[in-house]
N, C-alpha and C positions, 0 to 999 in steps of 0.2 A: 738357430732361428728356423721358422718352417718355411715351405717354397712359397708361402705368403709375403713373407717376410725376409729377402735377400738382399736387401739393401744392405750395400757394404757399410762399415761402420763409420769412413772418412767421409763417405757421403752423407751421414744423418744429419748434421749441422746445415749443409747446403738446403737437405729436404725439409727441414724444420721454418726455415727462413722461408723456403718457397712455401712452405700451407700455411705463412702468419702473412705473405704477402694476401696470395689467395681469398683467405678467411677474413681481412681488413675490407678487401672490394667487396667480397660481399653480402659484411655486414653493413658499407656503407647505403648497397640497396635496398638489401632485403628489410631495414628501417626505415622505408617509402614504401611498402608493399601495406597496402590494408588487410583486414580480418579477412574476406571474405575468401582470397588467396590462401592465406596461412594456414584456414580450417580446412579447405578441400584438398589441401597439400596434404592435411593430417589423417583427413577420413581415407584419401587413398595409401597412405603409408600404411594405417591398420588394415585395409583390401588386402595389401603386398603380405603382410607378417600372416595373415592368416592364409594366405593362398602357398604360401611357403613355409608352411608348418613341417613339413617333410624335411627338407632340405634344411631347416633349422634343426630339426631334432638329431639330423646323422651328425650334421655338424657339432653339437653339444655331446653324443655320444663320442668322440674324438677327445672332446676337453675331459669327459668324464675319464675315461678310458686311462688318458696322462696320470688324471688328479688320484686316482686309486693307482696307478702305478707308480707316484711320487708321495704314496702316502698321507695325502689331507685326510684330516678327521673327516667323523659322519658330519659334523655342522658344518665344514669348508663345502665337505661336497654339495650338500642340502642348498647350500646359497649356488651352487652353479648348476646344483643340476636344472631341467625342464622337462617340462611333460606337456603333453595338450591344454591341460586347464590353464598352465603358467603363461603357455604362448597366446590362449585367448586372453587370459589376464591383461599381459602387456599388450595386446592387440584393442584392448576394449581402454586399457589405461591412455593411449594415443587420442586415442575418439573423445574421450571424458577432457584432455588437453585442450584438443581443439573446440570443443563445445564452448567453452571457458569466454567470459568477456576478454574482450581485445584491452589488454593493459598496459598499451601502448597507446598516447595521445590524448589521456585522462588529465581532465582540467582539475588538481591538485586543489590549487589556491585562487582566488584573485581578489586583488583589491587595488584602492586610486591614493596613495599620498595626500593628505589635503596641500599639503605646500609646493606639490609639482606639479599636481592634478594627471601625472602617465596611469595609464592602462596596464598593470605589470600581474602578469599570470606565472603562476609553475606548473610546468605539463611535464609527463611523464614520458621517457624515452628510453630506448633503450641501451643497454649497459656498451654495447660494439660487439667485442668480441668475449668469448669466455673459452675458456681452458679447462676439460674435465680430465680428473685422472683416478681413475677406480680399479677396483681387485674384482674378486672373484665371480660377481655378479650382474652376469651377460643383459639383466632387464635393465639395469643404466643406459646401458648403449642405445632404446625406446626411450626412456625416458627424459632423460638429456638433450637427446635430439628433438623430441617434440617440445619442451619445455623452452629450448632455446628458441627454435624456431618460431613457438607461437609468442613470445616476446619478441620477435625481431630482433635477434642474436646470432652471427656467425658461432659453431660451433668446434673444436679440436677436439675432437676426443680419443683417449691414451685408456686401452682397458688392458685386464691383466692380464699376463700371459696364460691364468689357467683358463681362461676364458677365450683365448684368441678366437678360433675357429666359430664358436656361438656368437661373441659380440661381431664378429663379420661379416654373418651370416644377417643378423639383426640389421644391422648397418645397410647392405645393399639394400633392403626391403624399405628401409627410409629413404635410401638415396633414389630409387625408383618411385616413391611416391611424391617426393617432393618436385624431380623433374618434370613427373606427369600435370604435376600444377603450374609446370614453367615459373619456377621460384630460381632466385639466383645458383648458377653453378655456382658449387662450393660453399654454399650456405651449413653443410655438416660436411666434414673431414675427417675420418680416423686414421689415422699414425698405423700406418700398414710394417711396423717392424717392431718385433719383440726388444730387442736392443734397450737394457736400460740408460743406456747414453741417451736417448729419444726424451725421455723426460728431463735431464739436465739442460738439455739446449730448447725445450722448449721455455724452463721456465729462466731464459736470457731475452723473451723474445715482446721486452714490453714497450716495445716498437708496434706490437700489431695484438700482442694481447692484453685485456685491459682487466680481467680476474681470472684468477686460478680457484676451481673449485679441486679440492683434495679428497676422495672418497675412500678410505682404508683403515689400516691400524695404526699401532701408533709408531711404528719404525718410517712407512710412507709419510705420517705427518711432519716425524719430525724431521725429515730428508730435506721435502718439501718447504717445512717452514725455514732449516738453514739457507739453501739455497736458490729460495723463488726473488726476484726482482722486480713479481709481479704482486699485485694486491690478493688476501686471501680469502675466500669465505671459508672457516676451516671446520672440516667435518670432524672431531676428534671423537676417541672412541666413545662406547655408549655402557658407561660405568655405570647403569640404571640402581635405583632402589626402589623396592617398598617398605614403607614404614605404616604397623600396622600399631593402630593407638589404642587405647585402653579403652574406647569407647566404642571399636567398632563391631558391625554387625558377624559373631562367628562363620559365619556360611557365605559371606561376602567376605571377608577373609581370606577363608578357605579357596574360593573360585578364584578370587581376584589373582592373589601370590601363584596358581598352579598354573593359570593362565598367564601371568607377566614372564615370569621364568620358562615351562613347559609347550609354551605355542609353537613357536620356532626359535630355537636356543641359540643360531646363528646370524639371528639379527641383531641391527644397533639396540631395537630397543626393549632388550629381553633383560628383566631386574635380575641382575647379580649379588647383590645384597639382600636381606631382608633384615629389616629391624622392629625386633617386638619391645612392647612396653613387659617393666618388669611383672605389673600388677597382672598380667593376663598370661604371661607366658608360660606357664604350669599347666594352664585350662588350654589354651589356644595352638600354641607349639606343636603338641604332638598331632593335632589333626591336620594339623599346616604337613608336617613331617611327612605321616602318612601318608599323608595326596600328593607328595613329592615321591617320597618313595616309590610309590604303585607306579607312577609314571616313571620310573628308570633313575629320577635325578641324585646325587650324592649330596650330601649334608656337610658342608663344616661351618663349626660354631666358637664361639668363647666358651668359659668355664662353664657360664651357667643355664649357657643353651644347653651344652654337655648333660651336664648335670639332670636336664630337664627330662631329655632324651637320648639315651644309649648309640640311637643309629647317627646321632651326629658323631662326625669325627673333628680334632682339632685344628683350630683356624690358626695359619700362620700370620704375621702382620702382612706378606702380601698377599695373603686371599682379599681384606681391605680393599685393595690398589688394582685390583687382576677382572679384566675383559673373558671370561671363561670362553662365550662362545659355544657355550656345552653344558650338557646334564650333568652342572656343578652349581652348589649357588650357595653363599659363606651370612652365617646370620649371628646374628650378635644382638642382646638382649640391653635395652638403654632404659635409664629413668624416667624419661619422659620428651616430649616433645623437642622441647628445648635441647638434652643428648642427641638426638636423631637428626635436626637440624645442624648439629654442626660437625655432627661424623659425614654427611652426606656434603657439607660445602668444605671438607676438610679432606677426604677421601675420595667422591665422585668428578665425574667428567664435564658437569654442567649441561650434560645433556636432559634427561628425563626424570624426572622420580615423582614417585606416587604417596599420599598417602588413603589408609583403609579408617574411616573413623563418623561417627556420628556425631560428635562434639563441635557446636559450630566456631566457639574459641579455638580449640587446638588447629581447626582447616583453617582457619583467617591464619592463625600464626604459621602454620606450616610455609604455606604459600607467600606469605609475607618474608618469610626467614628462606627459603631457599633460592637460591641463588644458580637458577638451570634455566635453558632454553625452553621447555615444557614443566611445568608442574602439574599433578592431575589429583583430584579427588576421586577416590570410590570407582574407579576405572584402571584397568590393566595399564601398563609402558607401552606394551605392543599396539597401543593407541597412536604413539608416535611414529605418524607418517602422514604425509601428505594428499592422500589419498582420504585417508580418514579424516584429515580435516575441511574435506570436502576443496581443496587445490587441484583435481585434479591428478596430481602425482608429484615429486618433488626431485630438486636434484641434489639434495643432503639435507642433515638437519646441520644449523651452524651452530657452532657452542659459542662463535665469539658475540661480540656485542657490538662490531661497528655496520651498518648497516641492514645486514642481515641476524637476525637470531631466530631460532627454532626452525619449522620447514623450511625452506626455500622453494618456493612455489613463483609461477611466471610472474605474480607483481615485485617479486623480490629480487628479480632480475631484471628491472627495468631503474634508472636514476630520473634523474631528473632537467630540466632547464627553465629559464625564465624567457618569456614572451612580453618582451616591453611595447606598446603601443603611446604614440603622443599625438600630438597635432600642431609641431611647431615649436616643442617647448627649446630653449637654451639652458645650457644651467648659468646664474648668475657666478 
């Protein structure tokens, strides 16, 4: 552990308990706190991150520093590293949070029973508390926190050790901003010890936390999903496709795949797959290839992608099932729409996947047949995020289906309650 992080080990369970007591008061207040507080909490937090770009950067030069000395790939490091643009990024991504309608206290529903004649409304509130726990990438620690906060959410947040130094760095600069708006102490908490024991005893603590969001691979999820006791929103990995269909435009093709894959290779939602129709994949293939190639990325395929083109090499069955993460990406050549649909709900994560096509049957069918938190026509994967869906910024994509699915953005973080109004009535 670093001298950030000296908490003895027999003490993390004690420490754990004490930020869920913490985090419970004050999410109980900071869900009485209106908009007008939470945005200027927010506008000054991005003040703090940009006035503190220095001290961010030396601090992330440390995580870097580790993460090449521990050997992460280039796309591990690419998710941790920072630079000025990234730190304005997340400094402007806070701001765009807090501009955000207040989606807390939104009159949902209402209507009157004819046979009681009550007043009964559902208004929106927020979740309590929530639990983050992420890897490599120090902008969660901004985003999370604002996300939470501008929902009226006490926040815990657990980032990864190759990150420590950056997301603490991040963290003060929230926790300064939010003070300065006199918002609840303790409204964001980060888990100040490496110690992977800190994650086990937090997720015991459904006493004071009321969701766990999971942000990682899939060894963290499935840690996570054996032993959390608390409810999930689960970020599982981002096994993306494109399926590019017999009808689509070549040059939109071409762009779309180079870009889904080649943007940044070490995000959730960079296509690891690509699936061409057989009728085009002669014509279409190799220019796909080519633009893969020129950019760095490696080719495996089946037989008859092989076949098509030389610089692919052979797809194992788990190239299929495999998060690359990296300038790899495995393609396999199907019949038709209907093939592609059910290698992607048969093989993928339910996260994203795209298809490339001018056919407006084939897009109804895609879309209707896949079975992911995001589908997209005729647009990159690296569409998925919350930013891009105009939320603001998000604090995962979820792949499950109960309350949450696709972004998670701050109305996603808020549930709900009923507001009954009478005038007297009894029930017979």
């Amino acid at each position: 552990m670093t001298a950030l992080a000296s908490i003895e080990s027999h003490d993390i369970a004690a420490l754990m308990r004490d930020m869920g007591i913490k985090a419970r008061k004050a999410a109980l207040e900071l869900a009485q706190v209106p908009a007008a507080p939470k945005e200027a909490a927010l506008k000054a937090a991005a003040a703090k991150l940009r006035e503190n770009a220095n001290t961010i950067l030396a601090a992330n030069e440390k995580d870097m520093e580790a993460g090449r000395a521990k050997g992460l790939t280039d796309a591990l490091l690419d998710r941790l590293a920072l630079d000025a643009d990234r730190i304005e990024g997340i400094a402007a991504g806070v701001e765009a949070v807090g501009a955000l309608p207040d989606p807390v206290g939104r009159e949902l529903a209402r209507w009157s029973p004819d046979h009681n004649g009550l007043d009964i409304a559902r208004v929106s509130v927020p979740l309590g508390v929530i639990g983050i726990i992420y890897e490599s990438r120090p902008n969660v620690t901004a985003d999370a926190g604002a996300m939470c906060i501008k929902s009226g959410n006490a926040a815990i947040l657990r980032g990864g050790s190759e990150s420590f130094h950056s997301s603490r760095a991040i963290f003060d600069c929230m926790v300064a901003g939010i003070n300065e708006a006199g918002l609840p102490e303790n409204a964001i908490q980060m888990i100040p010890v490496t110690d992977r024991a800190a994650v086990g005893e937090m997720l015991k603590l459904s006493d004071y936390i009321d969701v766990i969001v999971p942000r990682g691979g899939k060894s963290l999820i499935s840690r996570i999903t054996d032993e959390s006791r608390i409810p999930l929103f689960k970020h599982l990995e981002g096994l993306c496709h494109t399926y590019v269909h017999a009808s689509a435009d070549p040059q939109k093709a071409v762009d779309i795949v180079v870009n889904a894959k080649m943007r940044r290779v070490g995000i959730c939602g960079a296509t690891e797959t690509i699936l061409i129709d057989n009728s085009v994949a002669g014509r279409l293939l190799p220019r796909i290839a080519e633009a893969l190639v020129a950019k760095g990325c490696e080719l495996r395929g089946d037989e008859t992608a092989q076949a098509v083109d030389a610089r692919i090499k052979p797809a194992t069955a788990d190239d299929w099932i495999t998060e690359y993460l990296d300038a790899i990406v495995s393609i396999k050549v199907v019949s038709g729409v209907a093939e592609a649909i059910d290698h992607i709900n048969t093989f993928g994560s339910h996260h994203t996947d795209a298809i490339v096509a001018e056919n407006a049957t084939a897009t109804a069918t895609f879309l209707n047949g896949v079975d992911s938190g995001i589908v997209i026509v005729n647009a990159s994967t690296q569409f998925a995020d919350g930013g891009e869906f105009g939320m603001g910024a998000e604090i995962g994509i979820s792949t499950g289906k109960l309350h949450a699915r696709g972004p998670v953005g701050v109305e996603q973080l808020t549930s709900y309650k009923y507001i009954v109004r009478g005038q007297g009535q009894t029930r017979p």
